[in-house]
C-alpha angles and dihedrals in degrees: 000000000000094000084055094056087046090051091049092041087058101040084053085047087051086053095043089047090060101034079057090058088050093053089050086048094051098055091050087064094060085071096042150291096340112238135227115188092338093309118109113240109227136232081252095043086048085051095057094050093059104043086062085079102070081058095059100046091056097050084060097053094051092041091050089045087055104045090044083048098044087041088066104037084056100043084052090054102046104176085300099310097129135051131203096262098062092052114101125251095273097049099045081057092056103036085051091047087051091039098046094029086228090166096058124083095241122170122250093263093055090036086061091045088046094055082039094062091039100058092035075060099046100047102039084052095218115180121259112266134178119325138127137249112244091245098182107175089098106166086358113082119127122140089285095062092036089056093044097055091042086058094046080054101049095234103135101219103219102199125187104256082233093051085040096052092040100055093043099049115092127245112169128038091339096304129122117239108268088032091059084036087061094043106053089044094062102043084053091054103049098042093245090125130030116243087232090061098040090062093053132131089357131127127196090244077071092043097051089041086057094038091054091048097053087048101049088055103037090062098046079056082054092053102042094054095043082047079052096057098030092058084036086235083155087068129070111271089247093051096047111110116248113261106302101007 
């Protein structure tokens, strides 16, 4: 999971690199009304600015669920080297719910077609191949959904007690960080608040608060799951290969 630490170091670079400009932006209002090519840039205008952050926070943290959820589907397929049986308890479960589709509403007939696959599967013992993990939680990750499908996985997340504490206290209008992240995101997205408002009242010293403890978190996440394939957790105890096979 290297690539995927690169990939988030980058994406938080990408959001750094912004909430910079906003400082900068920031400090230029101290002297007066900030310029861009000669046209003063508003209070409204500086509110817009700020509430994009919370987009892109967000971005991060479903971006981060999905490669953490995709590293270990693949690294249960393997090109076929694996077969159900050798999944752990958690997985099996997952890899049958996406095989048999047991978490959508299907009609008898599909329902049927659906069993049928699944024991022409389980009886000609074919290897795992490519196939994805029902994630649900779109739009709506925060630690508590994260926590939750780490759990339906079977992979333990060991944060930090500082990470831990950082990312449940609560920051904004008695919500925790990635709880307030998700929040704002959706109500943004669904034009249920105004990117003016949303900006509000907010400084880049908050921004960059909220920014460090979804990091930190998101990249003890990262950890703990690449912790999870490297060790083949996601396999059953008597199928994981013997230290460096």
């Amino acid at each position: 999971m290297d690539s995927l630490t690169e990939i988030f170091d980058e994406r938080l670079q990408e959001i750094d690199t912004y909430l910079d400009l906003l400082d900068a932006l920031e400090r230029q209002v101290r002297d007066g009304p900030p310029k861009i090519g000669g046209s003063a840039i508003t209070a409204q205008q500086q509110r817009i600015l700020y509430s994009a952050v919370y987009l892109q926070l967000y971005n991060l943290v479903e971006a981060t669920v999905s490669w953490c959820i995709d590293a270990v589907t693949e690294a249960a397929a393997d090109n076929g080297r694996w077969r159900p049986g050798d999944l752990s308890d958690d997985m099996r479960r997952e890899w049958v719910r996406a095989t048999a589709h047991t978490h959508l509403e299907l009609n008898q007939e599909n329902r049927l077609r659906s069993a049928v696959k699944l024991c022409d599967r389980i009886i000609q013992a074919n290897p795992i191949l490519k196939w994805a993990v029902e994630k649900g939680g779109g739009g709506n990750w925060d630690d508590h959904e994260i926590e939750n499908i780490s759990v339906r996985l079977g992979c333990e997340l060991r944060i930090d007690p500082a990470v831990r504490t950082g990312i449940k206290r609560k920051v904004r209008n008695d919500k925790r960080p990635l709880e307030l992240v998700k929040d704002l995101r959706n109500r943004l997205a669904h034009g249920t608040l105004s990117f003016s408002d949303c900006g509000d009242g907010v400084t880049v010293v908050d921004l960059r608060d909220i920014k460090e403890r979804t990091a930190n978190y998101l990249r003890a996440v990262l950890l703990a799951f690449r912790r999870y394939i490297d060790t083949y957790e996601f396999l059953a105890p008597t199928s994981r290969p013997a230290a460096g096979g």
